[in-house]
TIMI-2910 file (N, C-alpha, C, CB; in pm, 1 decimal, decimal comma, always signed):
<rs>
+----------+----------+----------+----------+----------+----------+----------+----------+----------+----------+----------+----------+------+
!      n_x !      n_y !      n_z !     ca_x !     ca_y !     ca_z !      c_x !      c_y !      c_z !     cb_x !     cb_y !     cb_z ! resn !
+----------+----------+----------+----------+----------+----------+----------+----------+----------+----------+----------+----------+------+
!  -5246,6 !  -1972,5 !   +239,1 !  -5202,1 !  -2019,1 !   +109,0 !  -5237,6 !  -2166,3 !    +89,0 !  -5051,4 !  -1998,1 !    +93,8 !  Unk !
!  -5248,9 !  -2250,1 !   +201,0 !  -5285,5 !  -2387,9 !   +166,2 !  -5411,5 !  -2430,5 !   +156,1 !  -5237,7 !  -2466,7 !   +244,1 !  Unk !
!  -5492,0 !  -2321,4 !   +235,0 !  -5665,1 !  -2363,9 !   +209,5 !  -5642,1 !  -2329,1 !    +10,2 !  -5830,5 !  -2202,3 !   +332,0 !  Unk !
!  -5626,0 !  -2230,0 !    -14,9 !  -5584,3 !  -2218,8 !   -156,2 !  -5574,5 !  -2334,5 !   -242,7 !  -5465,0 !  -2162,8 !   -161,1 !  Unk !
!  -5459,3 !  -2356,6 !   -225,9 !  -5407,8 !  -2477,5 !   -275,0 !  -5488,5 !  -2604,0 !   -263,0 !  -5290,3 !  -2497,4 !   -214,5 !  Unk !
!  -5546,5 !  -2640,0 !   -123,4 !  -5629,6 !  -2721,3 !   -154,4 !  -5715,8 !  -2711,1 !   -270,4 !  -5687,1 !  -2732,5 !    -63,6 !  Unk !
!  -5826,1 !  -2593,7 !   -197,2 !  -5932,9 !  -2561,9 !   -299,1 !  -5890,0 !  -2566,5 !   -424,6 !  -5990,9 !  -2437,7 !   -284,0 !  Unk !
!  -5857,4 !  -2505,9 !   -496,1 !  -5767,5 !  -2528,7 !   -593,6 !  -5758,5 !  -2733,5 !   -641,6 !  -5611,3 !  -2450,8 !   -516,9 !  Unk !
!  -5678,0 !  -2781,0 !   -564,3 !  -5677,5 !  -2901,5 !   -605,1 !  -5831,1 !  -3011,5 !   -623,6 !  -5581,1 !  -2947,1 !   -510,1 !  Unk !
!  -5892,8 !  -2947,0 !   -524,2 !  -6020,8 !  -3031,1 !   -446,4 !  -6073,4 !  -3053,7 !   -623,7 !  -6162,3 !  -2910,7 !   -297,5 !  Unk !
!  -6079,6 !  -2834,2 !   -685,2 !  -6146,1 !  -2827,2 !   -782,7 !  -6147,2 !  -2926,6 !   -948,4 !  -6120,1 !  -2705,9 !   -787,1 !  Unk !
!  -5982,6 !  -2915,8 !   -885,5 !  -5902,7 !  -3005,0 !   -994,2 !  -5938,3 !  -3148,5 !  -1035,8 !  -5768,6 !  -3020,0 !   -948,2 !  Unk !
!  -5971,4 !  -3181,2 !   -931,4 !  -6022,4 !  -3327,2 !   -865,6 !  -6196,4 !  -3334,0 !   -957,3 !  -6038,0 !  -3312,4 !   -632,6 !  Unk !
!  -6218,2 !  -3256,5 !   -962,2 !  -6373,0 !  -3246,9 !   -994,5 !  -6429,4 !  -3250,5 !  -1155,6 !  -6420,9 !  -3104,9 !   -932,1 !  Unk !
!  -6520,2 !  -3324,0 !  -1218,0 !  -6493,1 !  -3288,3 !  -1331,7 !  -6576,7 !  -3159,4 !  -1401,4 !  -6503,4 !  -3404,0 !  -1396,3 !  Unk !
!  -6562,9 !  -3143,4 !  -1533,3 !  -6656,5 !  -3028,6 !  -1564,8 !  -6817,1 !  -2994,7 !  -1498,3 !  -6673,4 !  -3047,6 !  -1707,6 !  Unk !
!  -6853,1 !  -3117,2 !  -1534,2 !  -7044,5 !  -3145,7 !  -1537,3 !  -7029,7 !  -3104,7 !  -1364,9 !  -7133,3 !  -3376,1 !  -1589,2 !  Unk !
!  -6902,4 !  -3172,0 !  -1280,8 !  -6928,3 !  -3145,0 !  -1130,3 !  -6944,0 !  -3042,2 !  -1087,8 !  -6851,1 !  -3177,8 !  -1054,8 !  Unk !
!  -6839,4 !  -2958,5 !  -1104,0 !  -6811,0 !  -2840,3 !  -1108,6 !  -6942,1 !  -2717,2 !  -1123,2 !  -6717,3 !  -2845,7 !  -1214,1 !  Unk !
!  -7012,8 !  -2764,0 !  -1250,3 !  -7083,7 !  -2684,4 !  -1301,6 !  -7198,9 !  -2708,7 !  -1232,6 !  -7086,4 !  -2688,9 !  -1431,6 !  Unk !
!  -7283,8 !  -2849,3 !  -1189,0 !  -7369,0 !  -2854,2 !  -1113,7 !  -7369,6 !  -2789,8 !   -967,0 !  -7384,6 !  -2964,5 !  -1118,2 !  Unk !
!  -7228,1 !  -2797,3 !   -947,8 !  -7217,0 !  -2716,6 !   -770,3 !  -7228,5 !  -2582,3 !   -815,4 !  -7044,3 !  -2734,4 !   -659,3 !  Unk !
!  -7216,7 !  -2534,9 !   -900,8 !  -7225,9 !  -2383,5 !   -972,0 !  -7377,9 !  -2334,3 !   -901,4 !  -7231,6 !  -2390,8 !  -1181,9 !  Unk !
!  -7441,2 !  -2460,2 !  -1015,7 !  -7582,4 !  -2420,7 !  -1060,5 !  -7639,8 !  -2424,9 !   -909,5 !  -7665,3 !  -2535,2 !  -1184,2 !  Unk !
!  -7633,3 !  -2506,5 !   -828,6 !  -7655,7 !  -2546,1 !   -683,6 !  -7633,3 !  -2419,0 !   -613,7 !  -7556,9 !  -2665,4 !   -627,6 !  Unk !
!  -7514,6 !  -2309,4 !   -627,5 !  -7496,5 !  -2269,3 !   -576,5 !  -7615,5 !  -2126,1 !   -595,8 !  -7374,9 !  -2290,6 !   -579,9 !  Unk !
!  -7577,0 !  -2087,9 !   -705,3 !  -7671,0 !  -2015,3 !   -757,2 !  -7852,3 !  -2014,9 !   -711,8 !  -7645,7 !  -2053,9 !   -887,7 !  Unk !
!  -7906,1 !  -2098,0 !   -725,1 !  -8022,1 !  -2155,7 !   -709,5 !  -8065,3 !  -2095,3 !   -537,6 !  -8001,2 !  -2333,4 !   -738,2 !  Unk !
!  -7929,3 !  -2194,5 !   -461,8 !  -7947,0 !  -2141,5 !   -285,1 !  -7977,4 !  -2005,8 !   -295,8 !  -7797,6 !  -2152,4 !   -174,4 !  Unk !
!  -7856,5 !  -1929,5 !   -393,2 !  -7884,4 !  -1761,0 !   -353,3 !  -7996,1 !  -1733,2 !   -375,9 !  -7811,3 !  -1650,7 !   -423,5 !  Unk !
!  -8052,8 !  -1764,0 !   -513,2 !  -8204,1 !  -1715,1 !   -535,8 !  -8252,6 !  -1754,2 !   -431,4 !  -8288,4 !  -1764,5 !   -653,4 !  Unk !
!  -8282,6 !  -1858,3 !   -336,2 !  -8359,3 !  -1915,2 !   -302,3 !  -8365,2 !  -1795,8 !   -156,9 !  -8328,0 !  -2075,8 !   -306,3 !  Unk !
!  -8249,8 !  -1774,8 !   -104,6 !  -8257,3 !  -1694,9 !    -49,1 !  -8252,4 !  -1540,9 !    -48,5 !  -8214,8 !  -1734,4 !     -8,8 !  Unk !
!  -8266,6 !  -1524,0 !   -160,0 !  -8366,7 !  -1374,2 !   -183,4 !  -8218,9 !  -1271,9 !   -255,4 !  -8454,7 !  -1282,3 !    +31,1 !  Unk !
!  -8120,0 !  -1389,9 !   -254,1 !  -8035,6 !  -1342,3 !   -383,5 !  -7891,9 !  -1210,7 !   -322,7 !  -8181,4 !  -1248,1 !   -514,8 !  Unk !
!  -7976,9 !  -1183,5 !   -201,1 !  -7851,9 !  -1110,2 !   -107,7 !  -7754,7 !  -1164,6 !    -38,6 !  -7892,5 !  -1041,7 !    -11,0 !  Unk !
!  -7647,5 !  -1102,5 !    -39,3 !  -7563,2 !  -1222,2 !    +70,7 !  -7451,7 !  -1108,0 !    +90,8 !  -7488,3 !  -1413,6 !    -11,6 !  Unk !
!  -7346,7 !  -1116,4 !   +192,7 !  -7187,9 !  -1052,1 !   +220,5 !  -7139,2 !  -1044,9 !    +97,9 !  -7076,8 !  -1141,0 !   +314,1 !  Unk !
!  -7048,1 !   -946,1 !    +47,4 !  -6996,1 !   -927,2 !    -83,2 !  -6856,9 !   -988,3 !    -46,1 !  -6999,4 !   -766,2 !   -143,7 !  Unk !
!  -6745,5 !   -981,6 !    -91,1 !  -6606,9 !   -986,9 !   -152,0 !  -6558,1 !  -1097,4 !     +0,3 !  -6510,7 !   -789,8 !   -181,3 !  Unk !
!  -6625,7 !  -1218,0 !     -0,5 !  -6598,2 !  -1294,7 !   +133,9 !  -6609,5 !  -1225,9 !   +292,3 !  -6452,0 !  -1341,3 !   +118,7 !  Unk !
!  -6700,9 !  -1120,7 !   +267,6 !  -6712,8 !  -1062,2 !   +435,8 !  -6835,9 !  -1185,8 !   +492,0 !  -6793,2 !   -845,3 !   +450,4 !  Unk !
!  -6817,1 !  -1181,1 !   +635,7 !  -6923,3 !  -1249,1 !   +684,9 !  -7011,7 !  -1183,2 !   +745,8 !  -6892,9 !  -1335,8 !   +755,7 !  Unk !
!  -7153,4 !  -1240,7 !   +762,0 !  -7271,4 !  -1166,9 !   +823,0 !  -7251,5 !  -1127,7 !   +934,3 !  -7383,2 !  -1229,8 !   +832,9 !  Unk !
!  -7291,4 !   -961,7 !   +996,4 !  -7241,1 !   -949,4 !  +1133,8 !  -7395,3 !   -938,7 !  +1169,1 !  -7123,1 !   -814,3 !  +1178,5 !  Unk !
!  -7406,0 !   -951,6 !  +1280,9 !  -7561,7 !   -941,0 !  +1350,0 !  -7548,1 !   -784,7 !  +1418,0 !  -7598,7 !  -1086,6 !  +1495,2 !  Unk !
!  -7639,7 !   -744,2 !  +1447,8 !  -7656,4 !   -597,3 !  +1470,9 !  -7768,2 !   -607,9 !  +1601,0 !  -7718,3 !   -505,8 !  +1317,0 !  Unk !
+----------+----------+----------+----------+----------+----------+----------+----------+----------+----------+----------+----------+------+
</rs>
């Protein structure tokens, strides 16, 4: 509940344009990496 809350606050802390550039940043990485990734916060398992 408190990583939450942080996050949450960190976001609060941030302004629109910030926010939205870490968006776009974020977005961009995925393309960059071919746009696949773990769904609903699972992490990559190696096989």
């Amino acid at each position: 509940m408190s990583d939450t809350r942080s996050r949450v606050e960190a976001q609060a802390r941030l302004g629109v344009r910030e926010r939205h550039h870490v968006l776009h940043e974020a977005e961009a990485a995925v393309e960059h990496l071919g746009g696949a990734g773990p769904a609903g916060g699972e992490s990559w398992k190696s096989t």
